[in-house]
MARBA-3410 file (N, C-alpha, C, O; in Angstrom, 1 decimal):
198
-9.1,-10.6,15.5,-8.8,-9.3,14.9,-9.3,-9.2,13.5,-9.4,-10.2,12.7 ~ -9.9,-7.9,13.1,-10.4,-7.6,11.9,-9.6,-6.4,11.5,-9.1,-5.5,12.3 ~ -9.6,-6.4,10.1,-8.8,-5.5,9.1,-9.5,-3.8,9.4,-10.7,-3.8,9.5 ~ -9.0,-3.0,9.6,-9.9,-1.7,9.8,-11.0,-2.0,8.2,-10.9,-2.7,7.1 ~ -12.3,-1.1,8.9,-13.5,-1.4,7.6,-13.2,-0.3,7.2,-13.9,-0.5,6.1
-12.7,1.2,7.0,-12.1,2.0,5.9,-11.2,1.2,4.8,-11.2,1.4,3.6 ~ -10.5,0.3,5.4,-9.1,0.1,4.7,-9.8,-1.4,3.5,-9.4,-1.7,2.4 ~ -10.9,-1.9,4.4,-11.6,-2.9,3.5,-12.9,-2.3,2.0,-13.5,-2.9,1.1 ~ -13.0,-0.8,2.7,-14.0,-0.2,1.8,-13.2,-0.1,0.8,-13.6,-0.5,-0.3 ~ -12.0,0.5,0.9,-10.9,1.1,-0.2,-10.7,0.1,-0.9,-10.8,0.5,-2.0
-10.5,-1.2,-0.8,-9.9,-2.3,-1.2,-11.0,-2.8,-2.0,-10.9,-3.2,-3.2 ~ -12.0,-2.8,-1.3,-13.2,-3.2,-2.1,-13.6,-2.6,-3.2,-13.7,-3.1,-4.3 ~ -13.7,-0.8,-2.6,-14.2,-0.5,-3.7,-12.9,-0.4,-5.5,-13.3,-0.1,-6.7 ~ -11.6,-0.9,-4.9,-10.6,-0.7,-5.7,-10.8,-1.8,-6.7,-10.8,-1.7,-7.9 ~ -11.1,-2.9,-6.0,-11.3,-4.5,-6.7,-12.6,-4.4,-8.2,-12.6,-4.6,-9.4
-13.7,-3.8,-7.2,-14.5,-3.2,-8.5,-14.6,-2.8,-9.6,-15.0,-3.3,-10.6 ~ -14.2,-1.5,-9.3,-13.4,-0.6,-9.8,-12.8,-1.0,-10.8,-13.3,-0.5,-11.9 ~ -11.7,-2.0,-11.1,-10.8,-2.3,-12.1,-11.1,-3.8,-12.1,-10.2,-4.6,-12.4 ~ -12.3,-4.3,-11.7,-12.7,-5.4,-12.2,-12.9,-6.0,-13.8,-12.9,-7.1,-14.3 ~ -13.2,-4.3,-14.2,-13.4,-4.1,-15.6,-12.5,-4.1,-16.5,-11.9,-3.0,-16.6
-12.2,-5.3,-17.5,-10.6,-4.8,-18.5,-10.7,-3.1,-18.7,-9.7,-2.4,-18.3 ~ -11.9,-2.7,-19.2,-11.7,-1.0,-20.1,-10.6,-0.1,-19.3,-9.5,0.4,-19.5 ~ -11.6,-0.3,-18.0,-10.7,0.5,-16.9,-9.8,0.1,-16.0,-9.4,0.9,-15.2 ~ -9.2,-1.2,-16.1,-8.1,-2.0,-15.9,-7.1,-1.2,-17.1,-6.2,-0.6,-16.7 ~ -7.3,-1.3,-18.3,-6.1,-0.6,-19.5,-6.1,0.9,-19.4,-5.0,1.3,-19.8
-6.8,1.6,-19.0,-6.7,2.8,-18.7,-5.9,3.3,-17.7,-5.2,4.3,-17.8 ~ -5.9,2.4,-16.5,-4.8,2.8,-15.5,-3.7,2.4,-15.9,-2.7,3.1,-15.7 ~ -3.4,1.1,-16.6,-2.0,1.0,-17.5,-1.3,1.4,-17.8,-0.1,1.3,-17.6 ~ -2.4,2.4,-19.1,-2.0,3.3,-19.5,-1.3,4.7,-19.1,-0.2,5.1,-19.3 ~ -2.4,5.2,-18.3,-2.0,6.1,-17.6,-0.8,6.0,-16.5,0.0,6.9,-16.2
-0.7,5.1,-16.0,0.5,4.8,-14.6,1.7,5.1,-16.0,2.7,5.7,-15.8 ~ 1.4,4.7,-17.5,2.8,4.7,-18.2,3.0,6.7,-18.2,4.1,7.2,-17.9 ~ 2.2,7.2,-18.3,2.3,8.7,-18.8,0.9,9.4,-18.7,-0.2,8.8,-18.4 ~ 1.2,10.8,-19.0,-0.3,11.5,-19.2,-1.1,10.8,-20.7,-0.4,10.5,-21.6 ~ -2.0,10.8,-20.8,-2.6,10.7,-21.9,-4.0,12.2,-22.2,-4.3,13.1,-21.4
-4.4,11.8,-23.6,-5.6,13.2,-23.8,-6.4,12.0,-24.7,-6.1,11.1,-25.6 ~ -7.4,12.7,-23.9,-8.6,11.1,-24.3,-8.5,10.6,-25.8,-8.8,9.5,-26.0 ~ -7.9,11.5,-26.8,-8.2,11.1,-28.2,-7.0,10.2,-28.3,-6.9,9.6,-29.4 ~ -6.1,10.0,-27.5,-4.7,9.2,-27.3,-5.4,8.0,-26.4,-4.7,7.0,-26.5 ~ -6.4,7.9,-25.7,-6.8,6.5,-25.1,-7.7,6.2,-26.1,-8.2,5.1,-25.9
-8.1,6.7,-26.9,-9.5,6.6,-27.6,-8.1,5.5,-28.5,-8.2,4.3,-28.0 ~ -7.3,5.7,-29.3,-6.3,5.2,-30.3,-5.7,3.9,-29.2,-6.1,2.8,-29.2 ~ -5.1,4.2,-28.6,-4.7,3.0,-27.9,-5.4,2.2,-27.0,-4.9,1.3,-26.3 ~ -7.0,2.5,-27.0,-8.1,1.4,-26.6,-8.9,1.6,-28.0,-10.1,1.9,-27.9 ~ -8.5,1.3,-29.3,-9.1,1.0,-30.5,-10.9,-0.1,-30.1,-12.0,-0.1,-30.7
-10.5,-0.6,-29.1,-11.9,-1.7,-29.1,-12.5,-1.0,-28.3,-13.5,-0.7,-29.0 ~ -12.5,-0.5,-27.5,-13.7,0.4,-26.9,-14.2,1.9,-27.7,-13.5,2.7,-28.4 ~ -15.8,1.8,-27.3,-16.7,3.0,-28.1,-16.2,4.3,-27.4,-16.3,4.7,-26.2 ~ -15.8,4.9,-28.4,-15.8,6.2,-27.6,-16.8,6.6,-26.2,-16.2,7.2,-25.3 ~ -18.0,6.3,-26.0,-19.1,6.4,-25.0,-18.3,5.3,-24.0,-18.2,5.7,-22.9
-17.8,4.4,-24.3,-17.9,3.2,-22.8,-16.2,3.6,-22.8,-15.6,2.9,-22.0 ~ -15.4,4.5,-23.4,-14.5,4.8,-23.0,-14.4,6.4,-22.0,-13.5,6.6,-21.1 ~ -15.6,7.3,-22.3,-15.7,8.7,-21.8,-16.4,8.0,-20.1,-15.9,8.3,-18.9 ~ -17.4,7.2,-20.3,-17.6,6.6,-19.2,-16.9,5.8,-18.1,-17.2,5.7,-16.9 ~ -16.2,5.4,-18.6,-15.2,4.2,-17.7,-13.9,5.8,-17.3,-12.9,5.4,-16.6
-13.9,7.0,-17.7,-13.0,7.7,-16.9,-13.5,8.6,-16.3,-12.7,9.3,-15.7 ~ -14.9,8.8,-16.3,-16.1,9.5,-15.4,-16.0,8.5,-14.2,-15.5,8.8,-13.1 ~ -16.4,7.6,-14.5,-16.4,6.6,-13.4,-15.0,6.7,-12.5,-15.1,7.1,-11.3 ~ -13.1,6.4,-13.2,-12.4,6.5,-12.3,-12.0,7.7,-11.7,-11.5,7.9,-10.5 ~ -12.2,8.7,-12.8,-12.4,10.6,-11.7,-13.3,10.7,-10.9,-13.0,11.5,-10.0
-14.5,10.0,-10.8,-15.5,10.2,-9.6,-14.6,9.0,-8.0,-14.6,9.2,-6.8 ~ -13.9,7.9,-8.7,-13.2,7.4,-7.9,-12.4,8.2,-7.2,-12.3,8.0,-6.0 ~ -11.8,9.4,-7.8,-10.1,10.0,-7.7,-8.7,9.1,-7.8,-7.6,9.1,-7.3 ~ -9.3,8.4,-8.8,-7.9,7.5,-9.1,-7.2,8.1,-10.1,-6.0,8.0,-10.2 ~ -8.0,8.9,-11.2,-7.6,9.7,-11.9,-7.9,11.4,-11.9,-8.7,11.9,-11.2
-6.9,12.3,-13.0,-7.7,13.7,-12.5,-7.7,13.8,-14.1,-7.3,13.0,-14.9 ~ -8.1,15.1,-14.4,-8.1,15.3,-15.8,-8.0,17.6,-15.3,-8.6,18.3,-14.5 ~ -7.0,17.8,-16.4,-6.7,18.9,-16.5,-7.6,19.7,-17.2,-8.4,19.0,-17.9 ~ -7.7,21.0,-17.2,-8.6,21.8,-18.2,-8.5,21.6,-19.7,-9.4,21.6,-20.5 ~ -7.3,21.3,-20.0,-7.2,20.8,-21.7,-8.0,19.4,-22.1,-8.4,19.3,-23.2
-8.2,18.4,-21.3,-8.4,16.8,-21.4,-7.9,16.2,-21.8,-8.0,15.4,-22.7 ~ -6.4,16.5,-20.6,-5.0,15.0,-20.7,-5.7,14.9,-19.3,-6.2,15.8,-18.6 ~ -5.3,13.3,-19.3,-6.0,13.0,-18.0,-4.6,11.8,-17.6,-4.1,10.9,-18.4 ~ -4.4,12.1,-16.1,-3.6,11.6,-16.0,-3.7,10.5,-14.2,-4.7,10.6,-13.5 ~ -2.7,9.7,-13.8,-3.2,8.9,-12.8,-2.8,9.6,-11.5,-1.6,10.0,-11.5
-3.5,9.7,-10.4,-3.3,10.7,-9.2,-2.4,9.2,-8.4,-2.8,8.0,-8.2 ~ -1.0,9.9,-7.9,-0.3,9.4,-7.1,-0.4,9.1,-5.5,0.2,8.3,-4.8 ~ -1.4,10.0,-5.4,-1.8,10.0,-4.1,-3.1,8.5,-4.4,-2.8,7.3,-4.0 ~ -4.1,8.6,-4.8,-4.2,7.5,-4.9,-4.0,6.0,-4.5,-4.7,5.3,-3.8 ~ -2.8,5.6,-5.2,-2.1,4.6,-5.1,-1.7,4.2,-4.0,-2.0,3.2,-3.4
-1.0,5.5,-3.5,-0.2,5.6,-1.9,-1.2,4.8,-1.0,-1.1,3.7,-0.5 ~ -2.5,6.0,-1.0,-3.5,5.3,-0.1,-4.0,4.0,-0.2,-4.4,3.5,0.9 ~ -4.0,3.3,-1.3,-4.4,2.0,-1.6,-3.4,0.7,-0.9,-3.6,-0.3,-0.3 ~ -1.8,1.6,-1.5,-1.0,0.6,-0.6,-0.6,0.6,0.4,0.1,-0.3,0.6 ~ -0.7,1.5,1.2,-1.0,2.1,3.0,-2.1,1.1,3.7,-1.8,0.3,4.6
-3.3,1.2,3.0,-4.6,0.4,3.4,-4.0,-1.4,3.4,-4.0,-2.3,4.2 ~ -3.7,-1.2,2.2,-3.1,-2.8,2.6,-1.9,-3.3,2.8,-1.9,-4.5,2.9 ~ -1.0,-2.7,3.0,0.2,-3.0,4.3,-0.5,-2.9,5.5,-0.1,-3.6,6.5 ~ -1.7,-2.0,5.7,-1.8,-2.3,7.1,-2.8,-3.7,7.7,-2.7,-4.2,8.8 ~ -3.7,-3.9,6.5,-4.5,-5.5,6.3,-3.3,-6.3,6.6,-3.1,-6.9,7.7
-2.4,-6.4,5.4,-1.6,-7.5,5.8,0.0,-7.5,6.8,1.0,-8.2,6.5 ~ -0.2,-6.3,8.0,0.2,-6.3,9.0,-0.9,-7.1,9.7,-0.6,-8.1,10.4 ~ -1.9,-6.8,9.6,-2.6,-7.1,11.0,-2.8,-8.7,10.6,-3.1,-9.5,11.5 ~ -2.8,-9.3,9.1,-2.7,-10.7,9.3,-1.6,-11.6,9.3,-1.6,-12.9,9.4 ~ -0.3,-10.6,9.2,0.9,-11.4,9.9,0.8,-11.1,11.2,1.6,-12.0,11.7
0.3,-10.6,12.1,0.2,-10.0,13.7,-0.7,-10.6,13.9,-1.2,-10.2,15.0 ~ -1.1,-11.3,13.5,-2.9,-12.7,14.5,-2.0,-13.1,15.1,-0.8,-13.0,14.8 ~ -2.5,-14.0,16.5,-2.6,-14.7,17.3,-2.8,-15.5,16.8,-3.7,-15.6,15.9 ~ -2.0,-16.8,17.4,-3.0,-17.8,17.5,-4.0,-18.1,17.4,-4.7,-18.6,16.5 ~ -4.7,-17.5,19.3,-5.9,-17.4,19.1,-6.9,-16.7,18.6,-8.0,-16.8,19.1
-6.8,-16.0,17.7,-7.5,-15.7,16.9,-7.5,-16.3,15.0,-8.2,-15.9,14.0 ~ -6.5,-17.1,15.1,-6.6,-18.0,14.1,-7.5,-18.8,13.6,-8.0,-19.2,14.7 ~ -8.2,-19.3,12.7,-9.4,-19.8,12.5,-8.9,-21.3,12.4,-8.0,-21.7,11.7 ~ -10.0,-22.3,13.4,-9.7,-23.7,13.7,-9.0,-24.3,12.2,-9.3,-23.8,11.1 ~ -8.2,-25.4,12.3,-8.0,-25.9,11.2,-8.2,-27.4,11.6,-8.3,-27.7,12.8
-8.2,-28.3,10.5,-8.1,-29.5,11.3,-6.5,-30.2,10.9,-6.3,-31.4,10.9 ~ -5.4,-29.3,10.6,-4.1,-29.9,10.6,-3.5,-28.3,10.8,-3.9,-27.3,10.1 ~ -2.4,-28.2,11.9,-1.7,-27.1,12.0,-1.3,-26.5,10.8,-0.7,-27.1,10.0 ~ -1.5,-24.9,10.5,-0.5,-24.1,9.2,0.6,-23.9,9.7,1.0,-23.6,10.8 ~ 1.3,-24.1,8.5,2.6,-23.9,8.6,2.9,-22.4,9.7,1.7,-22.0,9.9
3.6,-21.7,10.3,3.8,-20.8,10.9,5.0,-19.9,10.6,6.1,-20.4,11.0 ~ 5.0,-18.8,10.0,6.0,-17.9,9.6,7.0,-17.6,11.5,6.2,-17.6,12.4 ~ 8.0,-17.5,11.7,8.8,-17.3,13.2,8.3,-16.1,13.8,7.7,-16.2,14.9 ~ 8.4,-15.2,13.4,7.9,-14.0,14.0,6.5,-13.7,14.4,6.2,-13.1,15.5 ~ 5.5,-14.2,13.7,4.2,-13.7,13.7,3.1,-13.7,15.2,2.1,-13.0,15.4
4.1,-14.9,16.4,3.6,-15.1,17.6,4.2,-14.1,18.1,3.8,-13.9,19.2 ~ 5.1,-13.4,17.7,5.6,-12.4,18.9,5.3,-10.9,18.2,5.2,-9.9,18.9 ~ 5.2,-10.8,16.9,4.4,-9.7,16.3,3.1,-9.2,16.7,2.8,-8.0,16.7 ~ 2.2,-10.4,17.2,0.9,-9.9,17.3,0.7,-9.1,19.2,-0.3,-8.7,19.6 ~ 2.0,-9.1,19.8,2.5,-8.3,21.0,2.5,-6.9,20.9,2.4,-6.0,21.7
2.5,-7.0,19.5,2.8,-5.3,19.3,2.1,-4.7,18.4,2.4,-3.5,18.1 ~ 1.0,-5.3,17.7,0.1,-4.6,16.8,-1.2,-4.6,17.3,-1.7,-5.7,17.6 ~ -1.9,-3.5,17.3,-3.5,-3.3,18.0,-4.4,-4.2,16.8,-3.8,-4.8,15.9 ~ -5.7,-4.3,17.0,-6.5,-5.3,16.2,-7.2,-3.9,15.2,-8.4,-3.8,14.8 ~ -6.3,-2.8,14.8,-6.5,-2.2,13.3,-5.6,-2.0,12.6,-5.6,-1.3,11.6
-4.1,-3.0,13.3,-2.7,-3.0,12.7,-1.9,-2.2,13.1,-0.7,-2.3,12.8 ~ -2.4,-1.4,13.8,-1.6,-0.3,14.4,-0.3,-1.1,15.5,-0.4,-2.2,16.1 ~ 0.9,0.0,15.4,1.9,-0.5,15.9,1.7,0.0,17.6,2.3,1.0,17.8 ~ 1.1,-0.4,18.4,1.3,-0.1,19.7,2.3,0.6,20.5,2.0,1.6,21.2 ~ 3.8,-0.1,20.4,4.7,0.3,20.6,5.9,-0.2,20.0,5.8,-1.1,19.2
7.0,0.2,20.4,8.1,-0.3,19.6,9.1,-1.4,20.9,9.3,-1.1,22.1 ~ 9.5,-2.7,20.1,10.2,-3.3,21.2,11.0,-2.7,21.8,11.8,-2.1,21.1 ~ 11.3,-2.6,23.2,12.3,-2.4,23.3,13.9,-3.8,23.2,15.1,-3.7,22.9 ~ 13.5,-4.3,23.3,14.7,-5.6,23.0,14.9,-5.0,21.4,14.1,-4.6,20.6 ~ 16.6,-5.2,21.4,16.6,-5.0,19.8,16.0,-6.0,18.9,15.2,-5.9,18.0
16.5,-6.7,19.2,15.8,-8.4,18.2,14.9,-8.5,18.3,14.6,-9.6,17.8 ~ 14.0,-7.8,18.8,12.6,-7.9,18.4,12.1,-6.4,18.0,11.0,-6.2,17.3 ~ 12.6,-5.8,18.2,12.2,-4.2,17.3,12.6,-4.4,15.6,11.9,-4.1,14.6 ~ 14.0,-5.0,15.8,14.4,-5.5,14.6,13.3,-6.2,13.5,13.1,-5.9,12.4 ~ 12.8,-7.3,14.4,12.1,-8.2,13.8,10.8,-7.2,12.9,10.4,-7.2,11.7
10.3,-6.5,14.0,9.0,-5.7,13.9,9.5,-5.0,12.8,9.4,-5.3,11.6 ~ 10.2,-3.8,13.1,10.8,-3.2,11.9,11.2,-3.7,10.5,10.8,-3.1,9.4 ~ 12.0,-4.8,10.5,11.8,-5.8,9.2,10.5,-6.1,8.7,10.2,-6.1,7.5 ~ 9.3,-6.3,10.0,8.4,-6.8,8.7,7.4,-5.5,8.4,6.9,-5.5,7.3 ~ 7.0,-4.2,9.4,7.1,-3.1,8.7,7.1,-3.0,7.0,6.3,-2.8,6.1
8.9,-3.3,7.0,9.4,-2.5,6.1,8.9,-3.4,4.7,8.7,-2.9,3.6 ~ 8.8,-5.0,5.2,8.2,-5.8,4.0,7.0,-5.4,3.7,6.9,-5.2,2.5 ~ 6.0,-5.2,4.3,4.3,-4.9,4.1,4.5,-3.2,3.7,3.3,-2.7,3.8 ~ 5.0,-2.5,3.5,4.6,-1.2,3.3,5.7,-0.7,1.8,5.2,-0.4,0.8 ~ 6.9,-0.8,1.8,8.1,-0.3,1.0,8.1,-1.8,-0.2,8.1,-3.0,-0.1
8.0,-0.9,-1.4,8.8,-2.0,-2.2,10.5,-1.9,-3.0,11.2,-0.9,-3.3 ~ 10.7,-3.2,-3.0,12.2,-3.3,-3.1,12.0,-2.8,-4.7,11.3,-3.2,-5.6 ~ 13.2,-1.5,-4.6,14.0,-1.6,-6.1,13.3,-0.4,-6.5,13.5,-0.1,-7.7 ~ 12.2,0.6,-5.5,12.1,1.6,-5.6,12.6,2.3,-4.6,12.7,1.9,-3.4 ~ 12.8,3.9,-5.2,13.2,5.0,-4.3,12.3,5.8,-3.5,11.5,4.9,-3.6
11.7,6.7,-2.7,11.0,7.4,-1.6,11.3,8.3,-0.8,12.1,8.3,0.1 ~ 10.7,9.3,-1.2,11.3,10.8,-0.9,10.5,10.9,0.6,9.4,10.4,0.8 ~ 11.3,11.9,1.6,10.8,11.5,2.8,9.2,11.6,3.1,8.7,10.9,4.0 ~ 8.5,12.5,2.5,7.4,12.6,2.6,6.2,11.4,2.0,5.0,11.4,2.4 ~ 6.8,10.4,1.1,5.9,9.6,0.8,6.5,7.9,2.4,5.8,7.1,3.0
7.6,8.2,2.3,8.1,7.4,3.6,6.9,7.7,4.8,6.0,7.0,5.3 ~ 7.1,9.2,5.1,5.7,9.4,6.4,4.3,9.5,6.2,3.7,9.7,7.2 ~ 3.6,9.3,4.9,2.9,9.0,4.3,2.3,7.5,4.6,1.1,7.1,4.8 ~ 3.2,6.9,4.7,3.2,5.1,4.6,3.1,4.8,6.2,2.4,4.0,6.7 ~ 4.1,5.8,6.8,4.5,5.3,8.4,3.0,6.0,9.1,2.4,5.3,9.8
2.7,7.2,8.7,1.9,7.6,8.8,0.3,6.8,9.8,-0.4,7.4,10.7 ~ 0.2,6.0,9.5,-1.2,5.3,9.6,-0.9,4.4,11.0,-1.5,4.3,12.1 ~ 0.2,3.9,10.6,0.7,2.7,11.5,1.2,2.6,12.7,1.0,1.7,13.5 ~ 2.3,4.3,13.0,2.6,4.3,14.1,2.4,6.0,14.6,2.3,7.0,13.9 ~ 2.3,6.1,16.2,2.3,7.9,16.2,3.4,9.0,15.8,3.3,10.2,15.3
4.8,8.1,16.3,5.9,8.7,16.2,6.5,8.4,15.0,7.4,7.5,15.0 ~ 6.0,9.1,13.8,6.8,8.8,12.1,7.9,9.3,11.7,8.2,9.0,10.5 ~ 9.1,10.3,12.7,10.3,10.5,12.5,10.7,9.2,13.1,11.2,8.5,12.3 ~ 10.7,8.6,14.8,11.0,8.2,15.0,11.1,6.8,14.4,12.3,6.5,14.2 ~ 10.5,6.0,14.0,10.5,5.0,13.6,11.1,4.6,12.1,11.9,3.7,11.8
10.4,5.8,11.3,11.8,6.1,10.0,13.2,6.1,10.2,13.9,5.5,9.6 ~ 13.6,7.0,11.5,15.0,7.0,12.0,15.4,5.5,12.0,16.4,5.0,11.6 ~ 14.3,4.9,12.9,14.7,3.4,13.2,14.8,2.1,12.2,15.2,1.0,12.3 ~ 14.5,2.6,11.4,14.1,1.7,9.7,15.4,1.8,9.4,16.0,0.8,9.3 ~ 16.1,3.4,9.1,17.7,3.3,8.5,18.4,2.5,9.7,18.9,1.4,9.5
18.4,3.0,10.9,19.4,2.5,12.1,19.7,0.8,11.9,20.8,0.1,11.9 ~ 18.7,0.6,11.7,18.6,-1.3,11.8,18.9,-1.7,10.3,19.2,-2.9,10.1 ~ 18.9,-0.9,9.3,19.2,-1.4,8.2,18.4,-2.1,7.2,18.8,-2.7,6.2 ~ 16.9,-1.8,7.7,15.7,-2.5,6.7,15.8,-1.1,5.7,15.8,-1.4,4.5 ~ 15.9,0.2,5.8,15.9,1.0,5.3,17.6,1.8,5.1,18.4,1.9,6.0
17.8,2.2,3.5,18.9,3.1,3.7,18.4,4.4,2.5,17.4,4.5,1.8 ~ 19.3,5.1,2.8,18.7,6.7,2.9,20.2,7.4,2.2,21.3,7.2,2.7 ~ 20.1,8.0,1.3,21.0,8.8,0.6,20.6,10.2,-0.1,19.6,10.2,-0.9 ~ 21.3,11.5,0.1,20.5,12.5,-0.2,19.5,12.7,-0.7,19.3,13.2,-1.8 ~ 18.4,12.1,0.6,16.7,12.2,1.0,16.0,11.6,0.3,14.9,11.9,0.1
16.7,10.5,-0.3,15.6,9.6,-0.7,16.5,8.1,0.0,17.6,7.7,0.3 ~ 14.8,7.5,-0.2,14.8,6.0,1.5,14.4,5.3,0.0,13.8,5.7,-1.0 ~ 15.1,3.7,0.4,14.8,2.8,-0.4,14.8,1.4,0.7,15.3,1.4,1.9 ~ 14.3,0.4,0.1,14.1,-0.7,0.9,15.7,-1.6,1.3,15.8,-2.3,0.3 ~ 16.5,-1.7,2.0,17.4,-2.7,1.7,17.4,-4.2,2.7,18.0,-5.3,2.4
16.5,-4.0,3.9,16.6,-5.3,4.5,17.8,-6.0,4.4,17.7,-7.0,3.8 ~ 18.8,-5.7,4.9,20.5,-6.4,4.6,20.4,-6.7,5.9,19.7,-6.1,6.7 ~ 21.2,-7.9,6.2,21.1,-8.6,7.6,22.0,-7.8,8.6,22.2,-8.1,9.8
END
């Protein structure tokens, strides 16, 4: 199995992208608030005004950032989403390998419990196939779902929840429903947070 090659372009081109300190502090900055370039210009004191107007040409042509008609420019949320969609679903499909499709070693890896009976149910672009029917193994699936896509200790309003589920499975009410039922997910007026409680 291989990672979908959209989800490796994104990733790639993301790694690039902020391979660069300038524009590594830029999204820092920005993920903190809006800024207006003469406010990144002061709080990137080491960069030239030119290699600072450039490095956010560069991440607006990305769409990682947008900039308003005044010139506060600020970080696009959608963005992000996509980036961490793309890779919950990579590293879905590399907790979901097979065995056989594991690469020779010459001493056994260690083996996470689930992962032989995961790769039952995810297609070779991570996609969830189907849902177990046995609970203890829907369970299972659903728990690790909920680890590769949601992070603990933030909140999720339902539309960024089907956003995320979005990619992975066809039926995105139903499986949201199934996230609270089982308890990897709990839900309080309309906003979902991660809880995974046994």
């Amino acid at each position: 199995m291989s990672p979908p090659p959209d989800d490796l372009a994104l990733m790639t081109g993301f790694v690039k992208l902020l391979g660069d300190r300038g524009r590594l502090a830029i999204i820092g900055l920005l993920a903190a608030r809006p800024r207006t370039l003469d406010e990144l210009a002061e709080d990137l004191a080491t960069a030239s005004r030119a290699t600072l107007t450039r490095n956010l040409k560069l991440l607006e042509d990305a769409e990682w950032i947008s900039s308003d008609g005044n010139g506060t420019y600020r970080l696009r949320p959608d963005a992000l989403t996509t980036l961490r969609a793309a890779m919950a679903r990579v590293e879905i499909l590399s907790g979901a390998m097979s065995d056989s499709d594991a690469p020779a070693t010459t001493a056994p890896a260690p083996r996470q419990n689930p992962q032989p009976m995961l790769a039952a149910y995810f297609d070779d672009q991570g996609r969830l196939r189907r849902m177990p029917a046995q609970r203890r193994q829907k369970e299972l699936v659903l728990r690790h779902v909920g680890e590769q896509l949601f992070t603990m200790g933030r909140s999720y309003d339902e539309k960024e929840v089907n956003e995320l589920l979005e990619p992975l499975y066809k039926d995105v009410d139903a499986i949201r429903e199934d996230l609270v039922e089982v308890g990897v997910m709990e839900r309080r007026n309309g906003r979902y947070w991660i809880s995974l409680r046994k």
